[in-house]
C-alpha positions as CSV (number, residue, x, y, z in Angstrom):
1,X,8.2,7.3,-5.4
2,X,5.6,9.7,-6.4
3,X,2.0,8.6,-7.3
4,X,0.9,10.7,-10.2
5,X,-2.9,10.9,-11.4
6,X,-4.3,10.1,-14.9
7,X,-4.1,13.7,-15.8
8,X,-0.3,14.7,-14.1
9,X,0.6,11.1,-16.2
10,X,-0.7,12.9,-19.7
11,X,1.2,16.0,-18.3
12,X,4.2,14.2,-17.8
13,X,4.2,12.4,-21.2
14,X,3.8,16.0,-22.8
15,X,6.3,16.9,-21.0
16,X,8.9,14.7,-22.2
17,X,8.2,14.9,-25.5
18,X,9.1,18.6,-25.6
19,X,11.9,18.4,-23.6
20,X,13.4,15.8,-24.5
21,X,12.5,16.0,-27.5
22,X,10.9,13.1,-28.3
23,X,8.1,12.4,-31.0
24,X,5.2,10.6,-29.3
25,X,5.5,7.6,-31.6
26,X,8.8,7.0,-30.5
27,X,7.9,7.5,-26.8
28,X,5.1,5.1,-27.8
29,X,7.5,2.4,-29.1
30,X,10.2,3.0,-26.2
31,X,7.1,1.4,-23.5
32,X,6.3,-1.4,-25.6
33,X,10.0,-2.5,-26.0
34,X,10.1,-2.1,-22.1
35,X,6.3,-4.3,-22.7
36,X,7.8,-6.9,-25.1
37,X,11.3,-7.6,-23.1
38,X,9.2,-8.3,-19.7
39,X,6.9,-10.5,-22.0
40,X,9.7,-12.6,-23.8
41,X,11.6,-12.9,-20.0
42,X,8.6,-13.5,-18.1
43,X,7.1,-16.3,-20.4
44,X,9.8,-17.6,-22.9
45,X,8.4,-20.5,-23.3
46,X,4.6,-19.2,-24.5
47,X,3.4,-20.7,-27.4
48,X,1.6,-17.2,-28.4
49,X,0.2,-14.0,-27.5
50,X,-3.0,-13.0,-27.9
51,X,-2.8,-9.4,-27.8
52,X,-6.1,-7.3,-27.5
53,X,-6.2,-3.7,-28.7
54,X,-8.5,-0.8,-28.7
55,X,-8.2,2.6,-30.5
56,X,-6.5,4.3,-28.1
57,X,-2.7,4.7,-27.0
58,X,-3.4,1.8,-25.2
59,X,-4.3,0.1,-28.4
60,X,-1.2,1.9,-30.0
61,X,0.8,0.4,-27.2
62,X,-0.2,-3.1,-27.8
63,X,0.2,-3.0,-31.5
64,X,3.7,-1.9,-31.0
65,X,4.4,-4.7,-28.4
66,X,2.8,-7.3,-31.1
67,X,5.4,-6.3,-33.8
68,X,8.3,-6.2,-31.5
69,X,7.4,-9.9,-30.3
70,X,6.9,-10.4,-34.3
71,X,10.2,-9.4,-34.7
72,X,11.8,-12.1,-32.2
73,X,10.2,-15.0,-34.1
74,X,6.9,-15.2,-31.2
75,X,3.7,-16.7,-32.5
76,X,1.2,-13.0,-32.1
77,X,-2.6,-12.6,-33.1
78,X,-3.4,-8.9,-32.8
79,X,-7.6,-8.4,-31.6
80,X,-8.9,-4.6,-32.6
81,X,-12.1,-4.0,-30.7
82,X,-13.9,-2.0,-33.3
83,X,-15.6,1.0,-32.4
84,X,-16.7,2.8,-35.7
85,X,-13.6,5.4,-35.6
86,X,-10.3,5.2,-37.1
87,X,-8.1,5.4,-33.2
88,X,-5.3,8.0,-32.7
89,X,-2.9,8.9,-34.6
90,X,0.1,6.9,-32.8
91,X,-2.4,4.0,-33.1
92,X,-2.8,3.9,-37.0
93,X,1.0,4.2,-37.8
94,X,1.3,1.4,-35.7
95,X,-1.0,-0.3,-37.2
96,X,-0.1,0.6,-40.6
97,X,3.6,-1.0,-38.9
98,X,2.2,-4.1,-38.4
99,X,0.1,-4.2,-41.5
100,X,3.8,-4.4,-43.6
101,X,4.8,-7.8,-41.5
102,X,3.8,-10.8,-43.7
103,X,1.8,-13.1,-42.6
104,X,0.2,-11.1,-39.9
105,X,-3.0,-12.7,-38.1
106,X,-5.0,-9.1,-37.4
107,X,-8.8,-9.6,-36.4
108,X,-11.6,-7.1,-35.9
109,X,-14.2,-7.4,-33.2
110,X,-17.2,-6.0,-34.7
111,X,-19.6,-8.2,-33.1
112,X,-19.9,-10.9,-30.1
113,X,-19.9,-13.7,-32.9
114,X,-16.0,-12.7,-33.1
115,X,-15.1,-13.6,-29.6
116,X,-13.4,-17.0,-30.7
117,X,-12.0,-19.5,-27.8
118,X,-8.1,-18.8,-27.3
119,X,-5.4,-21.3,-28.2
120,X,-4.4,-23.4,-25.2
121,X,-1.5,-21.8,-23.3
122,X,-1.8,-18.4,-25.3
123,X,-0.7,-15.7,-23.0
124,X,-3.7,-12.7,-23.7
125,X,-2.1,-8.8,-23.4
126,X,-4.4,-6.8,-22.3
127,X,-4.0,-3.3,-24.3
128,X,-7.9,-2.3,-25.0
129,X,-8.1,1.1,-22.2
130,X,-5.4,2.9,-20.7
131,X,-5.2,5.5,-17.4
132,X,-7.4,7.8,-19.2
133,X,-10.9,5.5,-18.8
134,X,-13.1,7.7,-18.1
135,X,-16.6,6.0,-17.7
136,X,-17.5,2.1,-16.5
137,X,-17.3,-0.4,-20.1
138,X,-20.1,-1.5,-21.4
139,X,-21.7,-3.1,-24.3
140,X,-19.5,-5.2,-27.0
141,X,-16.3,-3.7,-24.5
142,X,-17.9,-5.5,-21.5
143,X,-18.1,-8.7,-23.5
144,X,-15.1,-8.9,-25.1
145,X,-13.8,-8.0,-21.0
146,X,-15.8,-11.1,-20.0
147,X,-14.5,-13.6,-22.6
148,X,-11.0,-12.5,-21.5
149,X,-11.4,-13.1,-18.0
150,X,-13.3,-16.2,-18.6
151,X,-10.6,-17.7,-21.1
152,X,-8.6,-19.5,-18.1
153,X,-5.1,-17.9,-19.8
154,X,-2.6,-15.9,-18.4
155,X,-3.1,-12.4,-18.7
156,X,-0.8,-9.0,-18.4
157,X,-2.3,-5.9,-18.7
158,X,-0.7,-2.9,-20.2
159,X,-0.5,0.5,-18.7
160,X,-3.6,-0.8,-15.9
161,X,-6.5,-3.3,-16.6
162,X,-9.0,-2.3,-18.4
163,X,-12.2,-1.0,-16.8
164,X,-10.4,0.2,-13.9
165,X,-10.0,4.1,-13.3
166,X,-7.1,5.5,-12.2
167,X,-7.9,8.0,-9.3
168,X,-11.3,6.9,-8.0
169,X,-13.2,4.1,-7.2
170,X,-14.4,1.4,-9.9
171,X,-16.0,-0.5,-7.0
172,X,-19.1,-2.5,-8.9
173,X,-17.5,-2.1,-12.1
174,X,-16.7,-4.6,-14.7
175,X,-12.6,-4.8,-15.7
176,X,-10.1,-7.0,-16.6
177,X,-8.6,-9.3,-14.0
178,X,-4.6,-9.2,-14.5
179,X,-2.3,-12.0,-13.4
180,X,0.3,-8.9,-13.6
181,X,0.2,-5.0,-14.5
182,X,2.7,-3.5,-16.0
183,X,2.3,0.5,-14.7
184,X,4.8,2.7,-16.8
185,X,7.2,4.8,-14.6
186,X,5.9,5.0,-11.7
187,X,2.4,3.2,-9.4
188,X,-1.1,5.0,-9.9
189,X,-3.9,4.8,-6.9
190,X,-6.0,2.3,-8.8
191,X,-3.0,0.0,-8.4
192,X,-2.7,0.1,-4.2
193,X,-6.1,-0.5,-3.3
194,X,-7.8,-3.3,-1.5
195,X,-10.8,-3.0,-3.5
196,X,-8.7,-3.9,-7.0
197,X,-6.9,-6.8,-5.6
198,X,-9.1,-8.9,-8.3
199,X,-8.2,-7.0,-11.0
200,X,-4.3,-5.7,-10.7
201,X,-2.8,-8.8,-9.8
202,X,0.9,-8.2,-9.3
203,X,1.9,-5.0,-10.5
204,X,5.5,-4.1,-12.3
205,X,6.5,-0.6,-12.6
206,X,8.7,-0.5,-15.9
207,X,11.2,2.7,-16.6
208,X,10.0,3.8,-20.0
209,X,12.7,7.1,-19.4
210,X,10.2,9.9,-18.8
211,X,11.6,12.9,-18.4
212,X,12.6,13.7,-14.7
213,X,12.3,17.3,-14.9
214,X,8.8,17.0,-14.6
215,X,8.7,14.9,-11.8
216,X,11.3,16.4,-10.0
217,X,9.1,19.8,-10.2
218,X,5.3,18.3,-9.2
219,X,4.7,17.7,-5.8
220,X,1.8,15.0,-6.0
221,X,-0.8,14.3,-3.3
222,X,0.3,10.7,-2.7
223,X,3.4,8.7,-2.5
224,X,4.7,5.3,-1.9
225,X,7.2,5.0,1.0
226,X,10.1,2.8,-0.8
227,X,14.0,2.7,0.1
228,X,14.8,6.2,-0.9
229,X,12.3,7.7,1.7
230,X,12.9,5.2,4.1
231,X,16.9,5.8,4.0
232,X,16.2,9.8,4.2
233,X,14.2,9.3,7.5
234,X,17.0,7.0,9.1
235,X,18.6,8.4,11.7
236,X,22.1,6.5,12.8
237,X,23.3,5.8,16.1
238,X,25.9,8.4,17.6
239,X,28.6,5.8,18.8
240,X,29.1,7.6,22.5
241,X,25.3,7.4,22.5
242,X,23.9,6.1,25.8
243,X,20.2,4.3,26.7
244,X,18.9,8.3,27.8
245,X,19.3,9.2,24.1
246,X,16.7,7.1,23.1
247,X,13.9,8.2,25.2
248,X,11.6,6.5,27.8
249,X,8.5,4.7,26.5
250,X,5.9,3.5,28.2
251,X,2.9,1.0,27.2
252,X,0.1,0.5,28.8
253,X,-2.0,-2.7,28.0
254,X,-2.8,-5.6,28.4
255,X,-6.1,-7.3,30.1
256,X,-6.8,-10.5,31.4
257,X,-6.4,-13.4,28.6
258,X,-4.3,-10.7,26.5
259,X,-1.4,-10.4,28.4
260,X,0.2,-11.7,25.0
261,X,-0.7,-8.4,23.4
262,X,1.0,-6.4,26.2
263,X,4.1,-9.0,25.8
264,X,4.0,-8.9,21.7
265,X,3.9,-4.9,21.9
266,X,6.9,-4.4,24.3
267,X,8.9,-6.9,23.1
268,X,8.5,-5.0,19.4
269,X,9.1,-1.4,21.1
270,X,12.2,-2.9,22.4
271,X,13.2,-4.2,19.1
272,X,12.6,-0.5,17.7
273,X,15.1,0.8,19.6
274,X,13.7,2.3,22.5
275,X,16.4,3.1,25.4
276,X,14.1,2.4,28.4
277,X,10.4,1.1,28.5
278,X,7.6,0.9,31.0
279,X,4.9,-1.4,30.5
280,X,1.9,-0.6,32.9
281,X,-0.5,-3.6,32.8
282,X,-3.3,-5.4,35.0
283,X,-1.4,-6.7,38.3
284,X,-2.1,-10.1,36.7
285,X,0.3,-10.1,34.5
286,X,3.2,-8.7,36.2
287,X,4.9,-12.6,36.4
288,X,4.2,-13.5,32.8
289,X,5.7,-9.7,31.6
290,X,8.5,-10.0,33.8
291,X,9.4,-13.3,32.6
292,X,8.9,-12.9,28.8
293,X,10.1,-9.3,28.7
294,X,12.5,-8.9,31.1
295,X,14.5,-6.1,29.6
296,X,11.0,-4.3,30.2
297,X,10.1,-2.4,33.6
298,X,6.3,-2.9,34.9
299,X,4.2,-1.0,36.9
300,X,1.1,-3.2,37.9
301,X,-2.8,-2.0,38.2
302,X,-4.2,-2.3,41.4
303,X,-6.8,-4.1,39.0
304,X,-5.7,-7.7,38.3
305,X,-7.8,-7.8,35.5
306,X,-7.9,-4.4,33.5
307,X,-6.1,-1.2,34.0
308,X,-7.9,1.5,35.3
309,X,-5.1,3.9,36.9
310,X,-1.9,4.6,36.5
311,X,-0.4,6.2,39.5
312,X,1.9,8.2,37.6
313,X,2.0,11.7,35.5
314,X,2.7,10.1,31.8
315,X,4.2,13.5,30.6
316,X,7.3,12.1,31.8
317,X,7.5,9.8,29.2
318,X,9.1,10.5,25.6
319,X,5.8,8.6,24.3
320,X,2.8,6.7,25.3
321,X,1.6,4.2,23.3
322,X,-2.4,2.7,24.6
323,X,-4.6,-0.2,23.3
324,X,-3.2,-3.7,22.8
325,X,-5.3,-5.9,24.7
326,X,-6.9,-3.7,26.9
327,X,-10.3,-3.9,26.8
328,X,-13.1,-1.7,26.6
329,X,-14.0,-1.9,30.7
330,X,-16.0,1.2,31.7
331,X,-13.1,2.0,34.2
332,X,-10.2,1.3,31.4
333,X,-12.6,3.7,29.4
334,X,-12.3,6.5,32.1
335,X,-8.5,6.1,31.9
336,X,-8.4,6.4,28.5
337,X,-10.7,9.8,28.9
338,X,-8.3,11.0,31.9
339,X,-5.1,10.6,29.7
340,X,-6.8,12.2,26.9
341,X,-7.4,15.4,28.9
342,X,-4.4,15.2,31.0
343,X,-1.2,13.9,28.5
344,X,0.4,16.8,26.6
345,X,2.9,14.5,25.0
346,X,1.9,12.2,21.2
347,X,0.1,9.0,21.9
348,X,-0.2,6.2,20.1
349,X,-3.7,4.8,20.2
350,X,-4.7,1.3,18.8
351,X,-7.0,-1.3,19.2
352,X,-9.3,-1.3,21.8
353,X,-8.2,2.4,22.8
354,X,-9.5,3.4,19.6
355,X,-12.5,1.6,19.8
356,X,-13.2,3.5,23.4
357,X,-12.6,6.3,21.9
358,X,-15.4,5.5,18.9
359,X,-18.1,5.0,21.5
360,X,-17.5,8.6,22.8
361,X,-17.1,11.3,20.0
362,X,-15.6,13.9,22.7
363,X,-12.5,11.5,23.3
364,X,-11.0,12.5,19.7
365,X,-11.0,16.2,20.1
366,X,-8.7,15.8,23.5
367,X,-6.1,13.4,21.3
368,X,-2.7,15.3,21.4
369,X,-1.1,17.2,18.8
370,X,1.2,15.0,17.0
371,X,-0.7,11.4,17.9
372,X,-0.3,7.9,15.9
373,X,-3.5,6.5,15.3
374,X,-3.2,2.9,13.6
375,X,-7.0,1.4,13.0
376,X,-8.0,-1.3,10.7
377,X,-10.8,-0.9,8.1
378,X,-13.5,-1.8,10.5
379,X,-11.7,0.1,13.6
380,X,-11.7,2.9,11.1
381,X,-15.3,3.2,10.2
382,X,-16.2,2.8,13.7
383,X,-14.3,6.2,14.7
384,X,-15.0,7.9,11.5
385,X,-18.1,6.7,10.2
386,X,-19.0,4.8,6.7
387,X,-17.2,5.1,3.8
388,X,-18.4,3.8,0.1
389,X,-14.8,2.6,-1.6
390,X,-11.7,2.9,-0.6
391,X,-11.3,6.1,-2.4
392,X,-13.4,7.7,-0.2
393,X,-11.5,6.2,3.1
394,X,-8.7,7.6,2.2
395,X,-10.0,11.8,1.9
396,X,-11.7,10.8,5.1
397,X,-8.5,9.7,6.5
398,X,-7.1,13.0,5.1
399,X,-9.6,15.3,6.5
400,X,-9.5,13.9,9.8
401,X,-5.5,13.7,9.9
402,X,-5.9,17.7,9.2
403,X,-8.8,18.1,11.7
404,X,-6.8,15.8,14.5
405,X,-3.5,17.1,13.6
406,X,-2.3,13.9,13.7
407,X,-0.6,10.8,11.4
408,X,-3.3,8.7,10.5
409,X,-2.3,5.0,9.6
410,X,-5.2,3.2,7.7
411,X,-3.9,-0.5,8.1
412,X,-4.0,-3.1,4.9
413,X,-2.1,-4.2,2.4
414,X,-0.6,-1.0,1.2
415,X,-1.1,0.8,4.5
416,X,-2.2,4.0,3.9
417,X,-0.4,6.9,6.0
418,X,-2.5,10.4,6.2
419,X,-0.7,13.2,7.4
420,X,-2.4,16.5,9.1
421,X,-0.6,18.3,5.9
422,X,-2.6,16.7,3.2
423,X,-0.2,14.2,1.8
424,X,-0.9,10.5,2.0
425,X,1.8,8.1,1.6
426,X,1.3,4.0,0.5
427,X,3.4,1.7,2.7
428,X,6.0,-1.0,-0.1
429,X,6.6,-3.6,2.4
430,X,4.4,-6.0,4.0
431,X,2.7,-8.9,2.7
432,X,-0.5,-11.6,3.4
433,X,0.8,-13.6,6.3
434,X,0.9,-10.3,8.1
435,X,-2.5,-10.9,8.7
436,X,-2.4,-12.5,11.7
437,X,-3.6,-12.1,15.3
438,X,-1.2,-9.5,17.4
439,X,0.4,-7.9,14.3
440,X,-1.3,-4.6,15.3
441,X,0.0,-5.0,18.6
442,X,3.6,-5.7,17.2
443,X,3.2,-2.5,15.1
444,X,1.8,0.0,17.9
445,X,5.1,-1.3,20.0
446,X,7.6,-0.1,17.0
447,X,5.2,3.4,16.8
448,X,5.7,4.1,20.4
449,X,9.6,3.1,20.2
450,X,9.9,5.4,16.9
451,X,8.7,8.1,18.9
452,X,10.5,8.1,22.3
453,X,13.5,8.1,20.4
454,X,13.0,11.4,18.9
455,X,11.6,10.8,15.5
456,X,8.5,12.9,14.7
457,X,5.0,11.6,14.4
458,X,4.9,11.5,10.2
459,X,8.5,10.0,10.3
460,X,8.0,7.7,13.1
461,X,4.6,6.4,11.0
462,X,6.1,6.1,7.9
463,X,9.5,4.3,9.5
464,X,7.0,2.3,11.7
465,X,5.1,0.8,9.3
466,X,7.6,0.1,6.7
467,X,10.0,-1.5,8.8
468,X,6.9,-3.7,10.3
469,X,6.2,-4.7,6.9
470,X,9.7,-5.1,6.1
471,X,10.3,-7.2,9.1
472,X,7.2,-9.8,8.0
473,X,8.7,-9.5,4.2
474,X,12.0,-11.2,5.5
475,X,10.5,-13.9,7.9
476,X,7.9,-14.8,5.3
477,X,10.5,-15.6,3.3
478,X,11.9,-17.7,5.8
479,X,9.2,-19.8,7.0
480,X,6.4,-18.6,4.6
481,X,3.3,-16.4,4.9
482,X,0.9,-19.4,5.7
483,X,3.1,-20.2,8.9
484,X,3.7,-16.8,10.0
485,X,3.0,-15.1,13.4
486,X,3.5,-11.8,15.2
487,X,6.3,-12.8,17.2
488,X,8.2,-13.3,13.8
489,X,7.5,-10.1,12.7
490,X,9.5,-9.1,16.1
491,X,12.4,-11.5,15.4
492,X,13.2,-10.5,11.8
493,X,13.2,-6.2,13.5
494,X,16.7,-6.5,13.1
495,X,17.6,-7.9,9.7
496,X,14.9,-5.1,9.0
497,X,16.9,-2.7,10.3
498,X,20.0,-3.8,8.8
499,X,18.4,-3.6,5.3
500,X,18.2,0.0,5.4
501,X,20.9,0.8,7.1
């Protein structure tokens, strides 16, 4: 699905209505039925809505949501913030819509003294600024957003909350915090990133029928990698396949008290599909590999303890993958800087490989061509240097995917995959009790099976990740977030796969 911004969302509205043709009213009153029947399904036992308006087509929105409820028999009061100026055009024939319904309770906030307590067990609509907010709220609009959020009721917002923007940050700025948004036709930034958790809530993309010539002909900047991408980048297995057509991976990692991370991350390269596999870890843990992975061949370290050679030339191998567990020995450092200068073929670097690589800015510039680099927030910043909002991470991770050439993915909630080309895609799948210890090692053992098995770096990320979220998704389900582990994540690989088959 493509991520449009505020302006290609205006754009695509326009574009509808000519093509279609559709008046805007119309358009206007096709969203807020898709509004009003989520409302009615999701709470059909409200006692009332309390639905807050500005001047906008925001405002116009909720207005036409408040008559449609109207219209079904559902107790509405209808709050204008008033800000001197009449509102749109789509706005006041809405409101002159409502105005006709008898009995309709319609109340102007001119002043704080009209911010009333809200009826016990009223559900409030948000509908006071749309994806066009173009500066933080203040004044009378930041009170009003205060008594909302401080009323204890349920809240939807329409469109997006108000007081967020929709392609940069809002970071320090007051908005509405949704129990759910509902985000017409398709997700915008604002709505997949960390820093809004407070605000968006969960978020429901509703199908108001825009037109899909227009998005059918924009290529945006982002996208979120759901089923359809997923299915396109599948490949099937020949039937008269054998193990060789799935390439070799090897692994290194693993130090002493994280053999586990070795054992999580070859057990989950495994599970990806990798023909054949090589783990080469601290001498160690050659019993506890061989015994928990024993599909898995092992080359041992000389070191018991850490790895610090590998006896072998790695450009045999389909794909290296570098970092769970390994520590950040000076000698395991010097490997790290020998395979850097040394390994033609794509890596996958995580964990404590990237954080060697952070302490010495000439270890970045020998990463292959073609490389999966998977840090978290903090991992992140260390290699890259500060960033100010989570708007900002991402054009960082975009610049340096470009710089690199290489896939980029920026680990969270919505992990965020930057490609050397300039697009970034959001990952769908994945959920809280993901965040556990070893599910980074879990992930960097699908990566590294991905890509011995042919797929290309971008593919291989965004098949990675969303199967690894998928994968946690299904065994949440099953034994819940709060009692998941990283081993799960490994167990449910298969019903993951067999979803999007």
């Amino acid at each position: 699905m493509k991520i449009f911004s505020a302006e290609e969302i205006r754009l695509w509205d326009q574009y509808t209505i000519r093509h279609e043709p559709i008046p805007s009213i119309d358009l206007m009153e096709r969203a807020a039925t898709a509004c009003a029947d989520w409302l009615l399904k999701q709470y059909p036992d409200a006692p009332s809505f309390g639905i807050f308006c500005g001047k906008g087509n925001n405002g116009g929105d909720g207005l036409a949501i408040a008559r449609l409820l109207l219209d079904k028999g559902v107790p509405v009061s209808v709050h204008i913030l008033e800000f001197g100026h009449k509102g749109t055009d789509d706005f006041q024939q809405n409101l002159a819509c409502l105005h006709q319904l008898p009995d309709t309770d319609i109340r102007f906030i001119q002043s704080a003294e009209h911010l009333n307590p809200l009826p016990s067990g009223q559900v409030v609509v948000d509908a006071i600024f749309g994806s066009g907010l173009n500066r933080a709220i203040e004044g009378l609009t930041a009170q009003l957003v205060e008594h909302i959020n401080q009323s204890g009721s349920e809240i939807v917002s329409i469109d997006i909350p108000s007081g967020l923007f929709t392609d940069r940050s809002s970071k320090g700025n007051l908005s509405v915090h949704a129990r759910y948004t509902l985000s017409f036709q398709c997700y915008k930034t604002a709505l997949l990133v960390a820093e809004n958790a407070a605000s968006i809530g969960e978020v429901q993309v509703l199908d108001i029928g825009l037109h899909k010539g227009f998005y059918e002909g924009v290529n945006s900047r982002f996208e979120l990698a759901d089923d359809e991408i997923i299915h396109s980048l599948f490949k099937p297995r020949n039937r008269f396949a054998h193990k060789g057509n799935f390439g070799h991976a090897i692994l290194l990692a693993g130090s002493y008290g994280k053999t586990g991370a070795a054992v999580l991350a070859a057990r989950a390269c495994l599970r990806s599909g990798t023909g054949l596999l090589t783990c080469h870890i601290p001498s160690g843990g050659y019993n506890i590999l061989q015994t928990a992975v024993p599909e898995a061949m092992v080359l041992t370290d000389f070191n018991t303890s850490f790895i610090t050679k590998t006896g072998s030339d790695l450009n045999q191998y389909d794909a290296i993958g570098i970092g769970p567990g390994i520590g950040q020995a000076r000698e395991t450092a010097e490997l790290l800087k020998e395979i850097l200068s040394n390994c033609q073929k794509p890596l996958v670097l995580d964990a404590d490989a990237l954080n060697i690589a952070a302490a010495d800015a000439t270890l970045l510039k020998s990463v292959p061509a073609g490389s999966i680099l998977s840090p978290h927030p903090k991992e992140f910043e260390r290699l890259f240097g500060a960033s100010g909002n989570d708007f900002e991470r991402m054009e960082k991770a975009l610049e340096k995917a470009a710089e690199l050439n290489a896939v980029i993915v920026l680990k969270g909630h919505h992990s965020f995959i930057a490609t050397p080309g300039g697009r970034g895609y959001f990952n769908s799948t994945g959920n809280a009790g993901m965040a556990t210890a070893g599910s980074g090692d879990v992930l960097t053992g699908i990566l590294t099976g991905l890509l011995a098995q042919g797929y290309p770096p971008e593919a291989a990320a965004l098949l990675g990740v969303y199967l690894h979220g998928l994968a946690g998704d299904l065994a949440a389900k099953e034994c819940s977030q709060e009692a998941l582990v990283a081993g799960d994540i490994i167990d449910y690989l298969g019903k993951a796969y067999l979803q999007i088959q």
